[in-house]
C-alpha positions, 0 to 999 in steps of 0.5 A: 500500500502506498503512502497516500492510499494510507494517509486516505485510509487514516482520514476516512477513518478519523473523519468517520470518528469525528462525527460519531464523537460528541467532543470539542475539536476546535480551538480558536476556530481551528482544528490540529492534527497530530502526524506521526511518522516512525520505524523500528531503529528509531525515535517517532518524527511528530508534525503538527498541522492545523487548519479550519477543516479536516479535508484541508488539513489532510491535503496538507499532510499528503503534500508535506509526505510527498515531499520527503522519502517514505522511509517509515514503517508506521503513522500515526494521526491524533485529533485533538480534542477536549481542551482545558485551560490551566495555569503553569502551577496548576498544571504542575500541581496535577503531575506532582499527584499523578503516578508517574508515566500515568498523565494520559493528556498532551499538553500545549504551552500556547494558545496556538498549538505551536508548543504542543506534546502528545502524552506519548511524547511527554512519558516516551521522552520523559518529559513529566518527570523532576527536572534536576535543575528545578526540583519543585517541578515535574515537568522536565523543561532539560528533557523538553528542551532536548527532545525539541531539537532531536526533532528538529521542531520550530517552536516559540521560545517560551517563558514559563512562571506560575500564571503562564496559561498551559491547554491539555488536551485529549486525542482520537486516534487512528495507528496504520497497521495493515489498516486504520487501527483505532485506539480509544479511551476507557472509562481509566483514562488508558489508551487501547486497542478495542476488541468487542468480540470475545472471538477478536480478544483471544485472536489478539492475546494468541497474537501477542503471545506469539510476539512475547515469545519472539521477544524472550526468544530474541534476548536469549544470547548464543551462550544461552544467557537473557539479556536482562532488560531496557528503560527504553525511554532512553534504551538503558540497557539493564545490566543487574541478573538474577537467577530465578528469574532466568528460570521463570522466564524459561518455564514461560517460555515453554509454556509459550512454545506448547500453545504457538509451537516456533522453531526459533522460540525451541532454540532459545529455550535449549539454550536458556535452559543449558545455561541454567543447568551449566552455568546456574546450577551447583551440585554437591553431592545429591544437592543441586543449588542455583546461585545468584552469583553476584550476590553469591547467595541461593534462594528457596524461589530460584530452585523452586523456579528451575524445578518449575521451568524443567518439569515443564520442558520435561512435560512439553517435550516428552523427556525426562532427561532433567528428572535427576536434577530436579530430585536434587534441587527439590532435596534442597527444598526439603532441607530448608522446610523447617518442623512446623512446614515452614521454609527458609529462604536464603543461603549464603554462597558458598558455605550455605548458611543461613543468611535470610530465614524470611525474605518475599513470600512469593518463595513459599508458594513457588517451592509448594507449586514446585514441589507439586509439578515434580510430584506429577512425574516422580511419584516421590510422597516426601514432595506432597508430604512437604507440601501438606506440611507447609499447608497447615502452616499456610492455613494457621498464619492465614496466608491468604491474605497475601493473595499471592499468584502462586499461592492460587497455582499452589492450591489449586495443584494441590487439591488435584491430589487432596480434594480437601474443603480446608484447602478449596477454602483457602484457595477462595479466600486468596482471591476473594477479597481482593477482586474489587482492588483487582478489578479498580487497579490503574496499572497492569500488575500482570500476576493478578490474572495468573491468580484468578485463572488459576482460582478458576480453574480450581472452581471448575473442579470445585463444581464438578465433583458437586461441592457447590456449598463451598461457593455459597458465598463465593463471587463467581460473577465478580471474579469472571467480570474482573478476569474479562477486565484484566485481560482486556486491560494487560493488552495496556502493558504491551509494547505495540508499536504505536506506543514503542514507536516514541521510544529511542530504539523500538526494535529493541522492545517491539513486542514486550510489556513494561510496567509504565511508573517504571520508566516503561521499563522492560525486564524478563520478568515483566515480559514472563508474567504476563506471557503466563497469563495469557497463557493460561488464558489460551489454555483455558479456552482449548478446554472449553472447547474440548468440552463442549 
């Protein structure tokens, strides 16, 4: 398709919008158009244009294309629209409340529009951030300033003090894909692609659990090892590793590759998998520990997360060429279970004292689930005595009111063994209670669908073995509301192109999550979490079907 079959079709689009909209377009008599024009190496060149109507404003744009090599892969137009007038105090009074990253508004500094930013500018460039050399504002005018001249922008020289008058504004938006995309407003103030059909959404989530597998796939190095992270604001590679997340994000990684099989994502994966084993692992004697190397210390989580990641790849690919491996480092797991079903949690390496006998709980539920999967393949009853054991202990400190995700996997796999109304119990209320925050959470925390879906799943076998009295209370609408919700929602946190395209490399991150009030940062774990939701949510759907 040509550029201007695409600008056409952006227009069509954008017109048909406008008049479906009731939403005030004009400011002093005229409308203004974003046009955004990028490509994966680099950073999104932004024009403005402004005129009387939106047929004009588009003829513009086409003549203003034609004059320049179409050496873009993606457009962008925004309509501005909604416009509030402010103060330049007030404006910064609102960003000092606001979540960072979470300002969902472009923002003018004058009444012509000539200094004007989209949101995705401001929190792709970091502009709504302490500016070092003013620390009583939040509106970065270095970061601004910088970014002004990378883009080559003939802006008026601005005077900024406390009753300078600043607009924000809100867009309709059409991204070009293949086709106009439309990115609407919901009721949160988050931007995002619209899937009104049940058929469309998990068209969608098999989309981008593709593409995230692609991702992992692609930072995994030639030696097997991830490469860890970006900010990609300013693409800041990550340099810290971690251990347990290396085998976590492994074990998401099958799980990706069992429901959209990909050769390059089976090649990553035997690598990832011989560097956790060769360069991760230590065994002494019948023990296998996986070590942090760089604080030198091994945790109840990581070896939890090794056992999790190889039972998986054992299950996925019909082997069981890592069961002995996996005895070892579970016999580390049973070691660091204390008298009362309790666990330790970190060991200093390499004399394996005690250096941390508490640290996340997240490590409790992961050496549980753990012990559970290896229990599936190596019928060994000290695995499901030791999590029997630690279950009393879970149910006599009441830790569900954590309402931790692996707790939910945890339980869920244990009442396949030990269909017990304590343990159903426990598992409802570890997911309860928590819904309506689940449900009114503004960012995307990608665990709590993995604790709903899991909670779920448990319910379903709640129902079928006729033990509904434990559902008396229990709020099934709420929770399949509120799952509907999240996994709408997480779509939020993915990296789409028309949110990486105002990052400084969009190559790198294409295709990932990020968590937006950190700096949008993308880590193997943000990726992995959601990855295994999305997962589950898949999974889900191919029993449905089966069943009917």
């Amino acid at each position: 398709m040509n550029q201007f079959m695409r600008i056409e079709g952006l227009e069509e689009r954008l017109t048909e919008l406008m008049e479906q909209e009731q939403a005030i377009y004009y400011l002093n008599q005229r409308l203004t158009v974003f046009v955004s024009l990028g490509n994966p190496t680099g950073r999104a060149q932004v024009h403005t244009f402004r005129g009387k109507r939106l047929s004009t404003i588009f003829q513009k744009i086409k003549t203003q294309l034609g004059e320049r090599p179409s050496n873009y892969q993606w457009i962008k137009v925004d309509l501005a629209k909604n416009f509030q007038f402010c103060t330049f105090s007030e404006l910064n009074a609102r960003l000092q409340q606001t979540r960072k990253n979470y300002f969902r508004s472009g923002i003018a500094f004058d009444t012509r529009m000539e200094c004007a930013f989209l949101e995705e500018e401001l929190n792709g460039n970091a502009m709504l951030t302490p500016d070092p050399d003013h620390p009583d504002l939040r509106i970065n005018l270095k970061n601004m300033t910088r970014y002004v001249e990378l883009q080559q922008r003939s802006v008026p020289r601005m005077a900024f003090h406390p009753e300078t008058r600043c607009i924000t504004f809100e867009t309709t938006s059409v991204f070009e894909e293949d086709g106009p995309v439309v990115l609407q407003m919901n009721t949160t103030a988050e931007k995002i692609r619209t899937y009104q059909q049940q058929h469309d959404l998990t068209f969608e989530i098999t989309s981008v659990v593709q593409q995230a597998g692609r991702y992992l796939a692609k930072q995994v190095q030639q030696n097997g090892r991830f490469t860890y992270g970006y900010f990609p604001c300013f693409d800041k590679k990550i340099a810290y590793y971690n251990s347990l997340r290396h085998a976590s994000t492994l074990y998401a990684m099958i799980e990706a590759y069992e429901v959209t099989p990909d050769i390059a994502l089976r090649q990553a994966i035997e690598r990832a998998k011989a560097y956790l084993i060769d360069e991760l692992i230590v065994v002494q004697e019948n023990r296998a520990y996986v070590v942090d190397w760089e604080p030198g210390e091994v945790k109840l989580g990581a070896n939890a997360a090794a056992i999790l990641a190889l039972t998986q790849y054992m299950k996925t690919f019909q082997v069981t060429d890592d069961l002995d491996v996996c005895r070892q480092l579970a016999t580390v797991i049973l070691e660091l279970q204390q008298v009362d079903g309790n666990f330790h949690h970190v060991l200093a390496y390499p004399d394996m004292t005690l250096k941390e006998a508490f640290r996340i709980v997240y490590y409790e539920g992961e050496a549980t689930f753990a012990l559970l999967r290896l229990y599936e393949q190596d019928r060994d009853e000290r695995y499901l005595t030791a999590v029997v054991d630690a279950f009393d202990y879970f149910l006599e400190h009441e830790y569900w009111k954590y309402h931790d995700h692996w707790l939910s996997y945890s339980v869920n796999e244990l009442t396949k063994h030990r269909p017990e109304d304590r343990y159903y119990t426990f598992g409802l209320q570890n997911v309860a209670p928590k819904l309506t925050f689940i449900h009114d959470r503004e960012t995307t925390y990608p665990t709590f669908l993995e604790l709903m879906l899991a909670a779920q799943d448990m319910i379903i076998r709640i129902q079928t073995q006729g033990r509904q009295a434990l559902l008396e209370n229990f709020p099934l609408e709420q929770l399949e509301q509120t799952i509907e919700r999240r996994m709408h929602y997480q779509l939020n946190g993915f990296f789409y192109p028309e949110v990486a395209m105002y990052m400084k490399r969009p190559e790198r991150i294409l295709g990932s999550f990020y968590i937006r009030h950190h700096s949008f940062r993308v880590r193997i774990d943000d990726v992995e979490h959601n990855l295994s939701g999305y997962c589950q949510v898949l999974r889900s759907n191919r029993k449905e079907v089966e069943l009917r």
